[in-house]
C-alpha positions in Angstrom: 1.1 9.6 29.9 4.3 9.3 28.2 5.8 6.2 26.2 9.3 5.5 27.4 12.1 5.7 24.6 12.9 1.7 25.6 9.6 0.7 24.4 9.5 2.9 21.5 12.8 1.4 20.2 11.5 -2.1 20.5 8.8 -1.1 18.0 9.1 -1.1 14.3 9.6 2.1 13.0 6.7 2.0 10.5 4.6 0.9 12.8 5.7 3.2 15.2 4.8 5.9 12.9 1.1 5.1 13.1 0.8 3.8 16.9 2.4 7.8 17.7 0.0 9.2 15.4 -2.7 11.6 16.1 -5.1 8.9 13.7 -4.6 6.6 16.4 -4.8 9.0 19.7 -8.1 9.5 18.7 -9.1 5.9 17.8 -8.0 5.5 21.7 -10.1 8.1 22.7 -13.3 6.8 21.1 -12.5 3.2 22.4 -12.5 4.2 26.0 -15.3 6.3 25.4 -17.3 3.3 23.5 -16.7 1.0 26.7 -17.3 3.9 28.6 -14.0 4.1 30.7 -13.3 6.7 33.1 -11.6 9.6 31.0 -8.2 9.1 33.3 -8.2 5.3 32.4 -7.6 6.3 28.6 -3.3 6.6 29.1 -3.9 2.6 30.3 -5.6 1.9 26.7 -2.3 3.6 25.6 0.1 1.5 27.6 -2.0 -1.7 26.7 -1.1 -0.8 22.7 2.5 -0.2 23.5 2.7 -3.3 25.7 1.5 -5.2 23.1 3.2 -3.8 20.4 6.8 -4.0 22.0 6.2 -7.9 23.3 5.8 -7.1 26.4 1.8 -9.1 26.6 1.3 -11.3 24.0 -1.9 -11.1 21.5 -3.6 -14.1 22.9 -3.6 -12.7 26.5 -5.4 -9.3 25.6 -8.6 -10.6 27.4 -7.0 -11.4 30.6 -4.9 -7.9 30.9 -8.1 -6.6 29.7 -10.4 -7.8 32.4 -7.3 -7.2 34.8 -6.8 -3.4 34.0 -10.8 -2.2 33.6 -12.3 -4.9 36.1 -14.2 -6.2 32.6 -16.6 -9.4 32.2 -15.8 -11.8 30.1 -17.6 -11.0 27.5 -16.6 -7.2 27.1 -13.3 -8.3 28.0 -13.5 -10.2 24.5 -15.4 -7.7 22.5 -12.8 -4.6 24.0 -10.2 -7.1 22.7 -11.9 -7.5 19.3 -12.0 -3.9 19.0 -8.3 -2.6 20.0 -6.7 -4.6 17.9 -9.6 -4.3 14.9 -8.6 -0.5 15.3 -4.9 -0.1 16.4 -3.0 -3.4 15.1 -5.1 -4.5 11.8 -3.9 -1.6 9.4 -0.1 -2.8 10.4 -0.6 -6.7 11.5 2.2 -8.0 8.6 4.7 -6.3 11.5 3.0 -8.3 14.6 3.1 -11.9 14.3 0.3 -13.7 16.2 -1.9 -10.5 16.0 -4.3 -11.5 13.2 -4.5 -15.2 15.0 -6.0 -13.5 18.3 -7.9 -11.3 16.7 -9.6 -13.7 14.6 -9.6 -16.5 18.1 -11.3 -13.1 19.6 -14.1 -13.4 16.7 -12.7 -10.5 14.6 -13.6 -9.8 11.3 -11.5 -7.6 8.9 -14.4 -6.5 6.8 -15.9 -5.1 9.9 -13.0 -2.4 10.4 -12.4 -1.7 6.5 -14.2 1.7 7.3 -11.6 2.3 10.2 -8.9 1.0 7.9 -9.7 3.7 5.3 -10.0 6.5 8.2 -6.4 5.9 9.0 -5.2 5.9 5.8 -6.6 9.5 5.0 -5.7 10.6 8.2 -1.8 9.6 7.7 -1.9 11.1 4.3 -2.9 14.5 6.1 -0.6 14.0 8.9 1.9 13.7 6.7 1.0 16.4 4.1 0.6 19.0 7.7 3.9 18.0 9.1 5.7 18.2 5.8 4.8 22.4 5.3 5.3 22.8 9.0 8.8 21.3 9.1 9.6 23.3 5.2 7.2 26.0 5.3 9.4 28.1 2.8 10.0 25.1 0.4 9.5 26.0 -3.2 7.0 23.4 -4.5 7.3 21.7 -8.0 4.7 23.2 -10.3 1.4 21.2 -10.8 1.4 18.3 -13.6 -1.2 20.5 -15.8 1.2 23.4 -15.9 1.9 25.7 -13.0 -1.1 27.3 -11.4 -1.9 26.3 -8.0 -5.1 24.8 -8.4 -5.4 21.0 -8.2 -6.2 18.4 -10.9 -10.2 18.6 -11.5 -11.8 14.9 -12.0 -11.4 15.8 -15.6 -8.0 16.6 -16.0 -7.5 13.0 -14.3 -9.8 11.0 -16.3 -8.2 12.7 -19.4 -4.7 11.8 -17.9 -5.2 8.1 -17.2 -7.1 7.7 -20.1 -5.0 9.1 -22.5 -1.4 9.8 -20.9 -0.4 7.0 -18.4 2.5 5.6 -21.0 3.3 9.0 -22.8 3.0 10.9 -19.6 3.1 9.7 -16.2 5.3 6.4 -16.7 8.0 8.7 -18.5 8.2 11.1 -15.2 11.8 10.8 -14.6 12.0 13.5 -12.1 11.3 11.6 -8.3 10.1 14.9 -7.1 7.2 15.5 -9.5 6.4 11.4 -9.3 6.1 11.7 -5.7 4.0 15.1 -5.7 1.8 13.4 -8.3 0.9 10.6 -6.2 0.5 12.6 -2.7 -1.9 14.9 -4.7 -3.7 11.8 -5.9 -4.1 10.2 -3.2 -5.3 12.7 -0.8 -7.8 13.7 -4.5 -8.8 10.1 -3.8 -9.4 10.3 0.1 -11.1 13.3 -0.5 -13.7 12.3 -3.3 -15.1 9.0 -2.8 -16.2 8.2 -6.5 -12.7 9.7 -7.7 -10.7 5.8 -7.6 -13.5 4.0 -9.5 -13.6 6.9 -12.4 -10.1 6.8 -12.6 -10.2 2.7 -12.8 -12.6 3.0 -15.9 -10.5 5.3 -17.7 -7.5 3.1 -17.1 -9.5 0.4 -18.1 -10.5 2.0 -21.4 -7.1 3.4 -21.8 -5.9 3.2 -25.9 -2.1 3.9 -25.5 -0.1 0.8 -27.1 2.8 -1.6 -26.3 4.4 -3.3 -28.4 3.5 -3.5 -32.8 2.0 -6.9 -32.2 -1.8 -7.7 -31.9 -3.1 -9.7 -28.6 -4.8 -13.2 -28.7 -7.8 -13.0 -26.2 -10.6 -15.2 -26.4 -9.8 -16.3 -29.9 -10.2 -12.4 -31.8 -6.9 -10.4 -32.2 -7.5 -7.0 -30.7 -4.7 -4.2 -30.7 -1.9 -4.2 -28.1 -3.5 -1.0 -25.8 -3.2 -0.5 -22.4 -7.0 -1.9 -22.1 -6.8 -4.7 -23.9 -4.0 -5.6 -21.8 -4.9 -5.3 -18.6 -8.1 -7.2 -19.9 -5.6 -10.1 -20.8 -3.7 -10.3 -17.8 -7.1 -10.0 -15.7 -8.6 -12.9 -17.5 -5.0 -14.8 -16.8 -4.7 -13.8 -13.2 -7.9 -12.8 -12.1 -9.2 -9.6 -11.1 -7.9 -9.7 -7.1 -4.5 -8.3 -6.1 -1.8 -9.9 -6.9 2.0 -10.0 -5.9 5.1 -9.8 -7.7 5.3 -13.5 -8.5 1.9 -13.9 -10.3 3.3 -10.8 -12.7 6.7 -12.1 -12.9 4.8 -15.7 -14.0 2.4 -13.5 -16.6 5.2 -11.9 -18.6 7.2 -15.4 -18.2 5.0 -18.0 -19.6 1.3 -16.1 -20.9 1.4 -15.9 -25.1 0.5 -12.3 -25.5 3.5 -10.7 -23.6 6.2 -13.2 -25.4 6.7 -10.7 -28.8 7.5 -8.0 -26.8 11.1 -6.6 -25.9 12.3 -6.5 -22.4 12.1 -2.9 -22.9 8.0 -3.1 -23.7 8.0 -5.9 -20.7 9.5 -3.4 -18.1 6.9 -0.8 -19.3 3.8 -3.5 -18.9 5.2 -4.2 -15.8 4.9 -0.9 -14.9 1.7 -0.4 -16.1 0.5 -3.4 -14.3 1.8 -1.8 -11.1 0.1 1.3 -11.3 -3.3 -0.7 -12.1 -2.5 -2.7 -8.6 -1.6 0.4 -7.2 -4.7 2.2 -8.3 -7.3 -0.8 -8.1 -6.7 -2.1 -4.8 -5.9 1.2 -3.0 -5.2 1.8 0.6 -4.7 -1.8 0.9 -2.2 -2.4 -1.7 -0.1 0.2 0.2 -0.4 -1.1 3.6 3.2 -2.8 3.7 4.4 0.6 3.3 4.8 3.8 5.3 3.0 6.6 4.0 5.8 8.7 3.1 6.2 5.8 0.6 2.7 5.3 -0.7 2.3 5.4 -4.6 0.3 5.5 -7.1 2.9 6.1 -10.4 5.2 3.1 -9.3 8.8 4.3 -8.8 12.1 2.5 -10.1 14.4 1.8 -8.0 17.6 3.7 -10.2 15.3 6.9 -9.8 15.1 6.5 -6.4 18.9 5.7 -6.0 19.3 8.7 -8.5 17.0 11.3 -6.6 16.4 9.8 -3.1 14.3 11.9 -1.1 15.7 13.1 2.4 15.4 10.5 4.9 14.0 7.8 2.5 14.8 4.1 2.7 16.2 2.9 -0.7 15.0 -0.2 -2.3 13.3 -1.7 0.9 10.3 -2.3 -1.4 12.7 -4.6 -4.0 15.1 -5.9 -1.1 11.7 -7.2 0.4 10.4 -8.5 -3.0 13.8 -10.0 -3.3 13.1 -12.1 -0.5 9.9 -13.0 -1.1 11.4 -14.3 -4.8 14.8 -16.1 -3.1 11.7 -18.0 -0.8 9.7 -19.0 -3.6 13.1 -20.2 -5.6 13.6 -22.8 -2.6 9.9 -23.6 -2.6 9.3 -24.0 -6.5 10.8 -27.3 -8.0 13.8 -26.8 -10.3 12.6 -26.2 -14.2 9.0 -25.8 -13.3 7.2 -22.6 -14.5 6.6 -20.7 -11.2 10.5 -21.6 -10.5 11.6 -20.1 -14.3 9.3 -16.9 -13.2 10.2 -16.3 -10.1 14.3 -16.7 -11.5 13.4 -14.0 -14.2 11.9 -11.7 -11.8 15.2 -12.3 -9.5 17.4 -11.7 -11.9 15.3 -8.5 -13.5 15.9 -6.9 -9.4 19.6 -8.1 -9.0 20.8 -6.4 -12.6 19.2 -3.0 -10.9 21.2 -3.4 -7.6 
């Protein structure tokens, strides 16, 4: 059953990316199959995504159309509800306003479908990696980061790199093709090896590679400036859950430890902060993002404006932060310390546009 073009365009595009997707065709599949629908009735689980997704039935109604399309009780009418948009709407619900509402009114939890969230996000990352040397099957590739052969990374190699050459190495990429390569050949080396995030997190988190010449306050002992020691401090300032722009602006703002440094050694422990949210809290610290835009090395935007890849967005990642920042400015009294923060960080994206 086909999707007509006039409820495609009514769809967000990045969402629309994963509600075409073969990820979510087969989510679909199993669905019907769980509730144990006729195999000609799976199209109507189809239409019942898109109908949702383009306006057309509201979230809150998803039991009624349910119970109306498969003849359902009321109580499997609720639990298919649960389940389609657990599996087809959670992974993208900050484009469907209203969806998380029903699904939690429907008594959905978003722990329950982590392992489902995680599916989707390998499965896009292949998608994409298939499509890609379909569509540019005689593209030379960029050689590998370790020098050239065609092998990938071993654990090793990675370990040694984020232990030993995430400032001196991967932050000073300033070629946007080999920074994105890097970060599709890590992610799918994450998807692929289960234990591969959490060793990669501990060498990070050991990592001895300095900024700035100043030592760092923390817990009353001066410690050296490393990458370690200051992830540590801005852990024990912020906490150890993921944080948004605003809570890093406020860090290198008002905390003790980053005030010595340069806005040159800022911008890189910005960076590096990045990278550890990028790292730590991956797929979800991606999920705002289409895949093609998925990173683990965070990119700036003048290399992106410098070397945009073909058919990429520029800056929606700062335009959105910007907004986000411009909210919180009308939010945050005048003078306060959130309102200074969220000004610096402001100012730090308008002086790259």
């Amino acid at each position: 059953m086909s999707i007509s073009n006039s409820l495609n365009n009514s769809i967000n595009p990045q969402a629309l990316e994963f509600l075409n997707s073969m990820v979510r065709i087969n989510l679909t599949l199993e669905l019907a199959d769980k509730y144990q629908l006729p195999e000609e009735n799976s199209p109507l689980v189809t239409e019942l995504i898109f109908n949702l997704a383009s306006g057309k039935i509201s979230f809150a109604n998803l039991p009624q159309e349910a119970k109306k399309v498969f003849s359902f009780d009321d109580s499997t009418a609720l639990s298919f509800s649960r389940d389609l948009l657990g599996e087809n709407f959670l992974f993208i619900e900050n484009y469907f306003p209203g969806m998380m509402e029903a699904f939690e009114s429907f008594g959905g939890r978003p722990e329950n479908y982590s392992e489902v969230i995680s599916r989707i996000s390998r499965g896009l990352v292949e998608e994409r990696k298939y499509f890609a040397e379909q569509l540019a099957p005689d593209k030379e590739y960029i050689p590998e980061p370790k020098g050239g052969d065609d092998e990938p990374l071993s654990i090793e190699e990675y370990q040694e790199v984020f232990k030993s050459g995430v400032l001196s190495f991967l932050l000073k990429l300033d070629s946007l093709e080999m920074i994105e390569e890097f970060n599709q050949e890590t992610i799918v080396f994450i998807d692929e090896n289960p234990l591969a995030k959490d060793e990669l997190m501990k060498s990070l988190l050991s990592n001895q590679e300095t900024v700035g010449n100043s030592p760092l306050l923390i817990e009353g002992k001066k410690v050296d400036p490393t990458a370690a020691n200051w992830l540590k401090d801005f852990i024990r300032e912020k906490g150890s859950d993921q944080f948004d722009d605003l809570a890093l602006a406020e860090y290198l703002a008002s905390a003790s430890n980053p005030k010595n440094l340069s806005p040159a050694e800022k911008n890189q422990l910005r960076r590096l902060f990045n990278l550890y949210r990028n790292l730590a809290f991956f797929p979800e610290s991606q999920i705002d993002l289409p895949p093609e835009k998925w990173e683990i090395i965070p990119i700036e935007e003048d290399l992106e404006t410098k070397f945009p890849s073909e058919g990429k967005e520029i800056n929606s990642a700062d335009n959105s932060a910007r907004r986000e920042l411009e909210e919180s400015l009308r939010n945050f009294q005048k003078g306060s310390l959130e309102y200074r923060a969220a000004g610096e960080e402001l100012e730090r994206l308008n002086k790259k546009s």
